[in-house]
Backbone as JSON Lines, residues from 0, in Angstrom:
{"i":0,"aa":"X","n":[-3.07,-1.02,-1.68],"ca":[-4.39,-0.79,-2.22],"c":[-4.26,0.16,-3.41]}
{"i":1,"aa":"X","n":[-4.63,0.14,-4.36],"ca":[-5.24,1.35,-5.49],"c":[-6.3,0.58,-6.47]}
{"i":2,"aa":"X","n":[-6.48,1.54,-7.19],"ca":[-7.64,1.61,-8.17],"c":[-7.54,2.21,-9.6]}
{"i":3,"aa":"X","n":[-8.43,1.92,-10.19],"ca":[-8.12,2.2,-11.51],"c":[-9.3,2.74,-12.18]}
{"i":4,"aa":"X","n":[-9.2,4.4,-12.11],"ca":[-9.85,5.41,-13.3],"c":[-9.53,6.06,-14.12]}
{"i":5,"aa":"X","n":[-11.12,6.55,-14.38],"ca":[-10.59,6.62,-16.09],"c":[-11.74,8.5,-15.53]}
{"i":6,"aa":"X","n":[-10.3,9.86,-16.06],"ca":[-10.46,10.46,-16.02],"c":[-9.99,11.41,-17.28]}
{"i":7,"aa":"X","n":[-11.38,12.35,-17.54],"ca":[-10.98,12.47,-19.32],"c":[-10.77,12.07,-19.98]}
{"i":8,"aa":"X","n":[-11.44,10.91,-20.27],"ca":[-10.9,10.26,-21.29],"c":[-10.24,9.09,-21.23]}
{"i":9,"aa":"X","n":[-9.23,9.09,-19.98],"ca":[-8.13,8.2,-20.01],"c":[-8.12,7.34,-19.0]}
{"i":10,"aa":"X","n":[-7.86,6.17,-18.88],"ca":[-7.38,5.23,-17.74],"c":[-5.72,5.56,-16.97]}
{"i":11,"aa":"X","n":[-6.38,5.61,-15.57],"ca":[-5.13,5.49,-14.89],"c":[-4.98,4.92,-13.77]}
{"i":12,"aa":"X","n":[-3.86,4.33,-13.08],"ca":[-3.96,3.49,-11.83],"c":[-3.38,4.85,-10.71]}
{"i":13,"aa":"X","n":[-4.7,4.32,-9.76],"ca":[-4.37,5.22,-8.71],"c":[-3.9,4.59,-7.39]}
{"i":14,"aa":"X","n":[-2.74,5.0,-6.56],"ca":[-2.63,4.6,-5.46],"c":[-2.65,5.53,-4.07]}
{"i":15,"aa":"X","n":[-2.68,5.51,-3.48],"ca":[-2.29,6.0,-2.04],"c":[-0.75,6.84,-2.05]}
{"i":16,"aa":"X","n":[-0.71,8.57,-2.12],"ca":[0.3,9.29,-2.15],"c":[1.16,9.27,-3.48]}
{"i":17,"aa":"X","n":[0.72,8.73,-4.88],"ca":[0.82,8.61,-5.98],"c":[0.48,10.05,-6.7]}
{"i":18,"aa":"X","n":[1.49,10.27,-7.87],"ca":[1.42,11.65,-8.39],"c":[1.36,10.88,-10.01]}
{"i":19,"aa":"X","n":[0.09,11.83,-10.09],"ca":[-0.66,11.13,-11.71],"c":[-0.67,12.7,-12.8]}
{"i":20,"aa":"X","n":[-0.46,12.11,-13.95],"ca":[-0.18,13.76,-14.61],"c":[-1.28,13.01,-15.43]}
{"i":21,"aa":"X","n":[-2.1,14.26,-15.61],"ca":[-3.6,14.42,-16.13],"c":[-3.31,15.37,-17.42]}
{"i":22,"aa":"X","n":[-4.46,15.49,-17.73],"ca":[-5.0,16.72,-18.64],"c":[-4.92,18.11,-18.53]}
{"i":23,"aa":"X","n":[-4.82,19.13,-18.3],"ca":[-5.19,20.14,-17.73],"c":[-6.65,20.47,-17.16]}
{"i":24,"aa":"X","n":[-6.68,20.8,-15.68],"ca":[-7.38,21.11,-14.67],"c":[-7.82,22.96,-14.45]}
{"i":25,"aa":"X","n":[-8.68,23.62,-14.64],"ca":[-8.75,25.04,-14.28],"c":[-8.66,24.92,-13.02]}
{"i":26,"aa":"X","n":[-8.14,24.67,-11.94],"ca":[-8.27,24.75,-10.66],"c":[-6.73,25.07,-10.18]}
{"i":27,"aa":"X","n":[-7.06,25.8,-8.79],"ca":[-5.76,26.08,-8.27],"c":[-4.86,24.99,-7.41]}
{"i":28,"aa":"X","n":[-3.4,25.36,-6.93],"ca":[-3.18,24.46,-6.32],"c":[-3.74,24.08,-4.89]}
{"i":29,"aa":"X","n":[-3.49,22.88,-4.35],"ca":[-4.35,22.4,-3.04],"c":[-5.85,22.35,-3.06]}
{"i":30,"aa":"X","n":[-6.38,22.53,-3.96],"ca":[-7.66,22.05,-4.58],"c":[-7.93,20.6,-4.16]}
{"i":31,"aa":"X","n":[-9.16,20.19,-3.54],"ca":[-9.26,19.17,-3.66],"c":[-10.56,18.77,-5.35]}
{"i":32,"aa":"X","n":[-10.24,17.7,-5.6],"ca":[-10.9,16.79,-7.09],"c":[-11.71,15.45,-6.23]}
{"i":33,"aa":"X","n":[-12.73,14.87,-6.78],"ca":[-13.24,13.55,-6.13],"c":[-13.71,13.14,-7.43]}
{"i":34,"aa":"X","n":[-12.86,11.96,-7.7],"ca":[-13.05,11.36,-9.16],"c":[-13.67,10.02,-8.49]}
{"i":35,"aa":"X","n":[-15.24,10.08,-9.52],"ca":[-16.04,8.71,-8.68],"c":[-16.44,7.69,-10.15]}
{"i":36,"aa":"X","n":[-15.3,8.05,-10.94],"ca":[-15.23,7.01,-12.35],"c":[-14.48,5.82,-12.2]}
{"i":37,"aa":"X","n":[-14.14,4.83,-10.93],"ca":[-13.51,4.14,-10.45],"c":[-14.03,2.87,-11.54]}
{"i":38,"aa":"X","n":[-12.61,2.5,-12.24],"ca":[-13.36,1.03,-12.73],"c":[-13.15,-0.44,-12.15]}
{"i":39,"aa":"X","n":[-12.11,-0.56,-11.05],"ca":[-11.65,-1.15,-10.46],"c":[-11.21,-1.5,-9.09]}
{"i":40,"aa":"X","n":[-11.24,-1.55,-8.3],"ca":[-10.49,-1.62,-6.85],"c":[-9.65,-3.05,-6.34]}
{"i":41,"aa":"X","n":[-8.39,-2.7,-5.58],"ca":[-8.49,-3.51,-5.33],"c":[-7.6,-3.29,-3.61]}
{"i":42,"aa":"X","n":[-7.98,-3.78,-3.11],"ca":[-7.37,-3.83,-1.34],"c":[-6.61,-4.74,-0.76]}
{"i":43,"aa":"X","n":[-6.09,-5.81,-1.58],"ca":[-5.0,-6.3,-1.04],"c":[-5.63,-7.77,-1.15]}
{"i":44,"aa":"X","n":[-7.16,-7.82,-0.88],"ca":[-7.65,-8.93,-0.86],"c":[-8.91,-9.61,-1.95]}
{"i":45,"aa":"X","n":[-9.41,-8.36,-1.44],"ca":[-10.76,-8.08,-2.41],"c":[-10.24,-7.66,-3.83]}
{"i":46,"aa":"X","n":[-10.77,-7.76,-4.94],"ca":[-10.49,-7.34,-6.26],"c":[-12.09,-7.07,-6.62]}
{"i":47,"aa":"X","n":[-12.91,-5.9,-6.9],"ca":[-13.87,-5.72,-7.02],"c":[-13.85,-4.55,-8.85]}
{"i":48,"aa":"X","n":[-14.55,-5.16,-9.39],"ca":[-14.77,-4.7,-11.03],"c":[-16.12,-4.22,-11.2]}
{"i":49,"aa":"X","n":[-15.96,-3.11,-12.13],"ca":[-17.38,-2.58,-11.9],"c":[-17.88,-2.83,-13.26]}
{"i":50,"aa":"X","n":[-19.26,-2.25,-13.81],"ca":[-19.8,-2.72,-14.94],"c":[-21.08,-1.76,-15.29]}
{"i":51,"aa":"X","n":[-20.35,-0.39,-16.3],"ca":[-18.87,-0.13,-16.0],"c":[-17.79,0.41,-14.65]}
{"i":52,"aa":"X","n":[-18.62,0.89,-13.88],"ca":[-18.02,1.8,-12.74],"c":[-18.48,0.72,-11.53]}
{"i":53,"aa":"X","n":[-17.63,1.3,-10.2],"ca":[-17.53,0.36,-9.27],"c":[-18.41,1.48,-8.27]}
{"i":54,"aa":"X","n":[-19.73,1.03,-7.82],"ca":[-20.56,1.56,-7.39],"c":[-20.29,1.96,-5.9]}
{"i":55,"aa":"X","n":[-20.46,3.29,-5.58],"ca":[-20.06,3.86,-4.02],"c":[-18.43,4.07,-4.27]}
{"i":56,"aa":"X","n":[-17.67,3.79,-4.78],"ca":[-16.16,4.71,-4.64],"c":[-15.92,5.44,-5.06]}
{"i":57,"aa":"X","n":[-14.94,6.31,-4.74],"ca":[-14.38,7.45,-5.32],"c":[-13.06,7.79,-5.3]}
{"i":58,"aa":"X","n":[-12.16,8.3,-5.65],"ca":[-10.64,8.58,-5.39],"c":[-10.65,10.33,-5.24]}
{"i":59,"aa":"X","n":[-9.75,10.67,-3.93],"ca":[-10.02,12.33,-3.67],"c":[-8.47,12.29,-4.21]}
{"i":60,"aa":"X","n":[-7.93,13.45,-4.59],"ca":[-7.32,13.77,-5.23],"c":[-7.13,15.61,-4.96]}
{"i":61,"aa":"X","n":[-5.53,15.4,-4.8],"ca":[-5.31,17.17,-4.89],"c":[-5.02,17.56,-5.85]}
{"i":62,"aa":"X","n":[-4.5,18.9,-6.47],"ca":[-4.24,19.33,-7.55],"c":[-2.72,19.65,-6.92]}
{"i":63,"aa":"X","n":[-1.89,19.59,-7.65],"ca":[-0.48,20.04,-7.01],"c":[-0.27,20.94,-7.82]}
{"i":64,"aa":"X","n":[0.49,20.89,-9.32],"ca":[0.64,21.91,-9.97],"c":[0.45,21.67,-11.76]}
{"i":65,"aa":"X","n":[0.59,22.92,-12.71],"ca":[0.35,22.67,-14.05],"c":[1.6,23.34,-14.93]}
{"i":66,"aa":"X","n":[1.63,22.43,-15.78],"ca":[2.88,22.9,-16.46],"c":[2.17,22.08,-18.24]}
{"i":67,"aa":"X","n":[3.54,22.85,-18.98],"ca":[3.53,22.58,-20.33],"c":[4.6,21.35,-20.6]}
{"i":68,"aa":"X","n":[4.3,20.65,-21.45],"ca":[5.23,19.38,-21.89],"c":[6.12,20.08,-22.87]}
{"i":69,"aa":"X","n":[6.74,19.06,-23.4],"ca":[8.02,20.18,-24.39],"c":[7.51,20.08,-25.53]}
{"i":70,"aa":"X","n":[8.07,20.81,-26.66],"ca":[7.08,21.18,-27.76],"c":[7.32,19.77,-28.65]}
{"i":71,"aa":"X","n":[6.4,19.76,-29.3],"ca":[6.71,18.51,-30.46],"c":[6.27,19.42,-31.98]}
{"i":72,"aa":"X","n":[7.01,18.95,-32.64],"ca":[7.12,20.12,-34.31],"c":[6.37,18.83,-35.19]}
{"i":73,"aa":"X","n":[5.63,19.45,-35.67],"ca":[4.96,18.71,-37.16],"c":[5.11,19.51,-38.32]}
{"i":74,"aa":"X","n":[5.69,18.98,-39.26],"ca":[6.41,19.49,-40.62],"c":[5.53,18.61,-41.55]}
{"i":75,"aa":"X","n":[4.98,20.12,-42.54],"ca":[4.05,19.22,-43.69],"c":[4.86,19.19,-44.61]}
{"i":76,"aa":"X","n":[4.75,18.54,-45.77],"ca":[5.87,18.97,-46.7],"c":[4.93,18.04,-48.07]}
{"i":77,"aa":"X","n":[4.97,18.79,-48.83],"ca":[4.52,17.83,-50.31],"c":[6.37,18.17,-51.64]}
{"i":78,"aa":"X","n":[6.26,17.61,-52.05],"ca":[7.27,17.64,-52.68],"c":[7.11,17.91,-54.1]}
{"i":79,"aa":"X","n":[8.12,18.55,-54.71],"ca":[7.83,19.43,-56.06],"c":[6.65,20.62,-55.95]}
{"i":80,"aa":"X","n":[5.91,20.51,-54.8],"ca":[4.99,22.04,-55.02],"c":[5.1,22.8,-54.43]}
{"i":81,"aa":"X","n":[6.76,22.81,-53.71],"ca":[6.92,24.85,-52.85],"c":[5.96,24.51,-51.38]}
{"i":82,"aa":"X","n":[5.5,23.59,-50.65],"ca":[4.7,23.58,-49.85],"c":[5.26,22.98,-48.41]}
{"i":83,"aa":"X","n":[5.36,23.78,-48.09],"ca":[6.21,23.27,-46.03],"c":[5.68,23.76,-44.78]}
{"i":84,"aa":"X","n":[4.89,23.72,-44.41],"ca":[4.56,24.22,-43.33],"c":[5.14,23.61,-41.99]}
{"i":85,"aa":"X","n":[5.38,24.39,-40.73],"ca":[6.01,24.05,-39.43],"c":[5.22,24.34,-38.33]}
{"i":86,"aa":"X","n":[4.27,24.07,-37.77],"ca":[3.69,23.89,-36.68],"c":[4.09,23.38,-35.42]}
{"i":87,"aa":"X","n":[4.32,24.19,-33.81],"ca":[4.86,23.45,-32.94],"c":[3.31,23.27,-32.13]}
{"i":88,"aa":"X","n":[3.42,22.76,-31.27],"ca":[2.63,22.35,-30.14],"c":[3.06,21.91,-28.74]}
{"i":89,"aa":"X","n":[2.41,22.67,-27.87],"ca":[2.58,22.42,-26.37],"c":[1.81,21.65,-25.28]}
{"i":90,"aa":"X","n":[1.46,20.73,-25.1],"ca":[0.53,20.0,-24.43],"c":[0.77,20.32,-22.8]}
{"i":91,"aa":"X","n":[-0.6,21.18,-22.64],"ca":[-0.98,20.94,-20.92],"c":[-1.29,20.49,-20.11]}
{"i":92,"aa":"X","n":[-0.52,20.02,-19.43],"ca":[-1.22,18.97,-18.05],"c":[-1.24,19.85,-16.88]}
{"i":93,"aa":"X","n":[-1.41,18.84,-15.76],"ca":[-1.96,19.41,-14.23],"c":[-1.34,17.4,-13.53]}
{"i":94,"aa":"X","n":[-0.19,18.04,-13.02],"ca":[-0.06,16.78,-11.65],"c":[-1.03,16.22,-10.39]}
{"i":95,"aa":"X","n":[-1.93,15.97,-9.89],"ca":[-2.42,15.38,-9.24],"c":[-2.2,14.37,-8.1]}
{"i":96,"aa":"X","n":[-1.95,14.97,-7.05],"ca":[-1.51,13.88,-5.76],"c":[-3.04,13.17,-5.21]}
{"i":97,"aa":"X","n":[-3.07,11.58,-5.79],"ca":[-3.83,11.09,-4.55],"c":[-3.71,10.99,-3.32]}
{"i":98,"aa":"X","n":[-4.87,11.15,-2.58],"ca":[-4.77,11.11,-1.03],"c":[-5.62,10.53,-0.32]}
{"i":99,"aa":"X","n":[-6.51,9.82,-0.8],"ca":[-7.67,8.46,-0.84],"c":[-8.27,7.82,-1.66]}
{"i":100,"aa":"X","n":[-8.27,6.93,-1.62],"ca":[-9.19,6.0,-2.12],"c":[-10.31,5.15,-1.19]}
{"i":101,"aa":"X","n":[-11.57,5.8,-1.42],"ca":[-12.79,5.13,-0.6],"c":[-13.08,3.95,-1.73]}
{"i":102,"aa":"X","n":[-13.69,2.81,-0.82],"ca":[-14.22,1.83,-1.15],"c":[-15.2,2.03,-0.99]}
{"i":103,"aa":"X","n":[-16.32,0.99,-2.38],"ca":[-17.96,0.75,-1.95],"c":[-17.93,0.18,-0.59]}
């Protein structure tokens, strides 16, 4: 069985004991989350699509832990005018263990 939401922004497939890396979350660990943006389900038999969302489900979800991705460098550079700049960046996420998925 899993399902497929779209949290912040983004689409993701969720299953049963599945670890999904998100966005960053202010919440601590063992937190429970109940994401009810479900666009899809499906149970093995049933395939149910929502329009847009699949009415009555939800996916519960823990928070496990948050960390930084590795840096990525953006270099400006114009040429002939002395101009370079170096900017790094760190992108934060938050791991997420599902631990249900309710059906409508």
């Amino acid at each position: 069985m899993y399902a497929l939401i779209e949290y912040k922004g983004k689409q993701y497939k969720a299953e049963k004991d599945a670890l999904i890396q998100v966005d960053k979350i202010d919440l601590e660990s063992g937190k429970t989350v109940d994401i009810d943006t479900v666009l899809l389900t499906n149970d093995g038999t049933n395939v149910v699509v929502g329009a847009p969302y699949v009415a009555g489900a939800k996916v519960v979800a823990e928070v496990a832990d948050s960390f930084k991705d590795k840096k990525v460098l953006v270099y400006k550079y114009k040429s002939k005018k002395d101009y370079h700049r170096l900017i790094g960046h760190r992108q934060q996420y938050t791991n997420i263990r599902i631990k249900d998925i309710v059906l409508a």
